[in-house]
N, C-alpha and C positions, 0 to 999 in steps of 0.2 A: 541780327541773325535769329533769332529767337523767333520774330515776327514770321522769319520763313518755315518755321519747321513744318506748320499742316502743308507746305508744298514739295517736303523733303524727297516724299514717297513719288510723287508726278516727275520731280526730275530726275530722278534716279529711270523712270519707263522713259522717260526723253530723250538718257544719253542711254539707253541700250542697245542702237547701232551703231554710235561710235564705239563703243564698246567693245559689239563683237568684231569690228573689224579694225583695230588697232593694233591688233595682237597679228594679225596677216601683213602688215608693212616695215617689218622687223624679219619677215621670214629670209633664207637664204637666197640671194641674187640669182634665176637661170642667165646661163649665159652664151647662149646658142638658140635660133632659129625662131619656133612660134609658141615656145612657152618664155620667151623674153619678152614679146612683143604680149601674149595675153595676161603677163606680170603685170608691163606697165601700165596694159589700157585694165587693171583691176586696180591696181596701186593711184589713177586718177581718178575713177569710180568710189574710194574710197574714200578720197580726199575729198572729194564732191559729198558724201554721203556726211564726214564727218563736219563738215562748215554748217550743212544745213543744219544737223544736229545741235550744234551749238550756238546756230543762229537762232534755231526756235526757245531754244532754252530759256537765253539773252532775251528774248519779244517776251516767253511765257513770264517769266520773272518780272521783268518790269511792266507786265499788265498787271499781275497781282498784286505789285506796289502802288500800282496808282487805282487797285480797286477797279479794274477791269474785267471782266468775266469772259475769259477766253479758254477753250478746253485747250488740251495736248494736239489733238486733230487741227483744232484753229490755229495752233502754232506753226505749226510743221504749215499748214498752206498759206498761212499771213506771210511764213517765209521764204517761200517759195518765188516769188515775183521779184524777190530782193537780190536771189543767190548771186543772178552775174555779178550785181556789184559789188556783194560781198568777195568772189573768187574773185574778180579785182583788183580790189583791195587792196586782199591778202597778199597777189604777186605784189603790187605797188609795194606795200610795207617790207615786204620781204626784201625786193631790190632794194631799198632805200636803204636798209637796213646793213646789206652784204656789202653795198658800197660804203657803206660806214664803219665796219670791220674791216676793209683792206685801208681805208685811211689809217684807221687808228681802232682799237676798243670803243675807246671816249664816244666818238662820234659817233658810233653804232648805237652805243646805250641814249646816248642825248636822245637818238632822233627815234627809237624803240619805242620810250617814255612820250616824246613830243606826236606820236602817232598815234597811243597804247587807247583812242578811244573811236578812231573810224569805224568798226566794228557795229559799236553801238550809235555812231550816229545815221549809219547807215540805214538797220534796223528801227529806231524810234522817230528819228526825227527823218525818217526817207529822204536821206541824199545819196548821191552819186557815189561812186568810190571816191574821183577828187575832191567833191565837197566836203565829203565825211573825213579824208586827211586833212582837209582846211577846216574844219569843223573843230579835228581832234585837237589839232594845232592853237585854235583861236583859245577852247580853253585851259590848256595847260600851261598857256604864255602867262607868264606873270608870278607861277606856281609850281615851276617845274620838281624842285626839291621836295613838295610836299608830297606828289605824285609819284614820284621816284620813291618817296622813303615808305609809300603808300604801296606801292606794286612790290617792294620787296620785302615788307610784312607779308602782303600775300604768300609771297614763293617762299618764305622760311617757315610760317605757318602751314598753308594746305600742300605745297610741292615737298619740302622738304621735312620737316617735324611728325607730319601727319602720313606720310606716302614713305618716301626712302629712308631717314630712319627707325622709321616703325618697323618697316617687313626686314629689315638687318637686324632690329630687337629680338623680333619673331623668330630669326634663324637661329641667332644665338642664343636664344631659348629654346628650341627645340632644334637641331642640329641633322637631325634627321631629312628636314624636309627642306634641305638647303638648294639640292636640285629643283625645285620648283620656288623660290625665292625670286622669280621671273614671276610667275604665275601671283603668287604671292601680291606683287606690288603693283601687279595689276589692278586685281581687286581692289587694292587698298586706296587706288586711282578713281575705282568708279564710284567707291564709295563716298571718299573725298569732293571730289571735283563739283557735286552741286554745289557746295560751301562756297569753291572758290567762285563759280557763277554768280551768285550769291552776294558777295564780295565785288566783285567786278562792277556789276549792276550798282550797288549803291554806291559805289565809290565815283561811277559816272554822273549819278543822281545829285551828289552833293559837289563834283565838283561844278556843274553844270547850272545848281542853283547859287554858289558861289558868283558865278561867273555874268547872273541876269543881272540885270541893272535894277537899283533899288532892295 
């Protein structure tokens, strides 16, 4: 982490359209005529906006790792040609995952963890959506506990320690400003959330080098 910090400031300009429109898909549901239909086709626009975004993050990050000289500009269009398969993907992992919650919890989390790096193979090593679920699969087989105990450091560290209990610290230190304690844990999201990119990234990187032969 520390190796990332001169990039701390570029990703934080990276996720500021996720940003500002994460706060819009939380708003209240219309539920009549052509402001339901201009919700949803905003609330897909947004979806679309926010993958890219954190698809170029995922590319800017791990060119800087491997000493690649790519700006914010080159991110955003290296990622671009990727998106369908990233969106995808995303539905793939999503279904796979929804069917795994109506079987059981368990099964949802197996196959969550057993998917958790299409994503990234998608973006680095240019596969398909299927390939990149075959990809993510191929190397978590073997490791799945380490990964599992790996993604959930992540969420207790930058989801939860760093994001929701912090801005409940904040409240209950200042009590005042409890009405915006939404607001609050937003920020405290965009703040966070390069770390956990961050994280993500190397945690594919090594399990990835793990997983070559020799």
């Amino acid at each position: 982490f520390i190796d990332s910090v001169p990039i701390y400031g570029f990703l934080l300009l990276l996720n500021i359209p996720s940003f500002l429109v994460t706060p819009f898909l939380v708003l209240d549901l219309p539920t009549t005529g052509w402001k339901l239909l201009f919700y949803a086709l905003a609330v897909l626009g947004n979806i679309f906006l926010i993958i890219w975004t954190r698809g170029a993050s995922t590319y800017y990050i791990y060119s800087y790792f491997v000493q690649s000289n790519v700006s914010i500009f080159g991110a955003f269009k290296n990622t671009l040609p990727k998106l369908e398969q990233l969106i995808l993907g995303s539905w793939m992992v999503l279904g796979v995952f929804l069917v795994g919650l109506i079987l059981f919890i368990i099964p949802g989390i197996y196959l969550i963890v057993k998917y958790y790096f299409f994503a990234e193979a998608i973006l680095i090593e240019n596969r398909t959506a299927k390939d990149g679920m075959n990809r993510s699969s191929d190397l978590v087989r073997g490791r799945w506990t380490s990964v599992f105990l790996a993604i959930l450091v992540n969420f207790l560290v930058f989801d939860y320690l760093a994001n929701d209990l912090s801005s409940k610290i904040i409240v209950g230190l200042f009590p005042k400003i409890e009405e915006r304690a939404g607001i609050i844990g937003t920020i405290l999201g965009f703040l966070v959330n390069p770390f956990n990119q961050v994280y993500n990234v190397l945690l594919f990187m090594r399990v990835r080098q793990q997983s070559s032969p020799g």
